[in-house]
N, C-alpha and C positions, 0 to 999 in steps of 0.2 A: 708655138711651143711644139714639141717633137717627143713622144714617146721612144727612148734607146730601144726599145725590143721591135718596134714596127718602121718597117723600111721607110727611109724618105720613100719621096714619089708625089707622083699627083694623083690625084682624087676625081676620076670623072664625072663621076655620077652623085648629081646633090639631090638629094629633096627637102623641100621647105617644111619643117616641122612647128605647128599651131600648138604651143604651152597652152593646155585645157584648165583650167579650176580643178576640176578631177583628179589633174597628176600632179597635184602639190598638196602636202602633207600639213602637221598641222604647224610645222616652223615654218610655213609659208614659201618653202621652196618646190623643187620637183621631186618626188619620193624613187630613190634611188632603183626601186624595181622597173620603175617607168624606163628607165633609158634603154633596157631591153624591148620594149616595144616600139620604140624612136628607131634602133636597130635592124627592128622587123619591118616597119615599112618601108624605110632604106633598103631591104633587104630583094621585098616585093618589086618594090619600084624598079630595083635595078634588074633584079630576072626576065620582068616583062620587058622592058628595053631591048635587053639586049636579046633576047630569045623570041618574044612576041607573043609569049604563051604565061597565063599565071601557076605558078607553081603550086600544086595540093591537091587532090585528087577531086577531079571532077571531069566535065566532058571533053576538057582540053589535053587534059593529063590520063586519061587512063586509070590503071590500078597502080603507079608508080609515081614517087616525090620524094624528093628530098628531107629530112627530120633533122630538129636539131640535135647536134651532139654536145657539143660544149660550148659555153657560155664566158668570155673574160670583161670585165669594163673597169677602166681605170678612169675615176673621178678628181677632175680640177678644179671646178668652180661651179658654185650653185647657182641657180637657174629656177626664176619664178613664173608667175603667173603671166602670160602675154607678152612674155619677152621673144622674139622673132631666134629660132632657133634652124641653120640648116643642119642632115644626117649628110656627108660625103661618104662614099662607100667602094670599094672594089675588090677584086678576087687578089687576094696574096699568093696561095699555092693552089695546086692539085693533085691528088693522089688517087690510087687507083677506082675507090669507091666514094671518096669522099673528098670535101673542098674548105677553105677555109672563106671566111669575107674580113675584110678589116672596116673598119668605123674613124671617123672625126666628127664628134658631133661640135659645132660652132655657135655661139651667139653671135650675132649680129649686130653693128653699131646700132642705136635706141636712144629711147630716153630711159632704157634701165641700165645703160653705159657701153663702154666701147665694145669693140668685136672681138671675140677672143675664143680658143678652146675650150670647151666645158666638157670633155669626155671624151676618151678612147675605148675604142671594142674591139673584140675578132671573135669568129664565130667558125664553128666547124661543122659542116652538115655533112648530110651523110645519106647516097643515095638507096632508099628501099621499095622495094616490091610488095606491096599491100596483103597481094594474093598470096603471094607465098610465103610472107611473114619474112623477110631475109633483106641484108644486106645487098646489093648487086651494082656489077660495073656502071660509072658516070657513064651519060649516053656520050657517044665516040663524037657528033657533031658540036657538044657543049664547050668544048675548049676552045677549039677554032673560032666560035661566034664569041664567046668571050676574049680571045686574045684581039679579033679585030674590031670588037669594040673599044678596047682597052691601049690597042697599037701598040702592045707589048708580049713578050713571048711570056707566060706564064709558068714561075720556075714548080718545082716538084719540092711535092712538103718537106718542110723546112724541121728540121730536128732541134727541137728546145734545150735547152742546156737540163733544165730540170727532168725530162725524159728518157737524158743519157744513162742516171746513173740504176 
């Protein structure tokens, strides 16, 4: 299944996400705030990969990271307790200060049934300066290490129909 508003494409980057007891609600599925976190560590996982460095401020990062800005997830199918869940994840756009990530989150074939999409994301962060409280340009080397990881040229943000008017 294919979300119309998120590119085909493939997906590099999977990580295998462990349904918790925790992230299920009390209809016994996974409580829909949860797949924002499923997001985030798709998220993590993919920065460290491809950069080698964990993103958030500490000794690796300096006074400078990345923040979210906007949040989308469109929901397919419910998803319970220990059912074998991957996050596929990659960069859609770039723009001057800030980047978008896209999301497939997938069930797995199981014994809770076959393999299928249970969820789409995209996410837009936004790079900032701690110290100085502000906004400031992506670092100039992050694109290059993301496009070859990605083996794709990484197009420039993409203007939503909703944004035009």
């Amino acid at each position: 299944m294919h979300r119309p508003d998120l590119p085909e494409g493939p997906f590099r980057y999977r990580r295998p996400i462990e349904v918790r007891f925790a992230d299920t609600d009390a209809m016994g599925h996974v409580n829909n705030a949860v797949y924002l976190s499923y997001f985030e560590m798709a998220r993590a996982g993919y920065y460290r990969t491809v950069t080698g460095a964990t993103f958030g401020i500490g000794a690796e990062t300096s006074e400078r990271s990345f923040i979210l800005a906007e949040a989308r997830v469109t929901y397919v199918s419910a998803v319970r307790f220990g059912e074998p869940l991957v996050c596929e994840s990659r960069v859609g756009w770039f723009g001057r200060s800030s980047f978008s990530m896209e999301y497939r989150l997938v069930a797995e074939e199981s014994g809770f049934g076959h393999a299928r999409p249970v969820a789409f994301g995209e996410t837009v962060q936004v790079m900032f300066d701690y110290a100085r409280g502000r906004v400031q340009p992506l670092p100039t080397d992050l694109r290059a290490m993301v496009e070859a990881y990605e083996g794709r040229a990484i197009p420039a943000r993409r203007v939503r129909a909703a944004d035009e008017g």
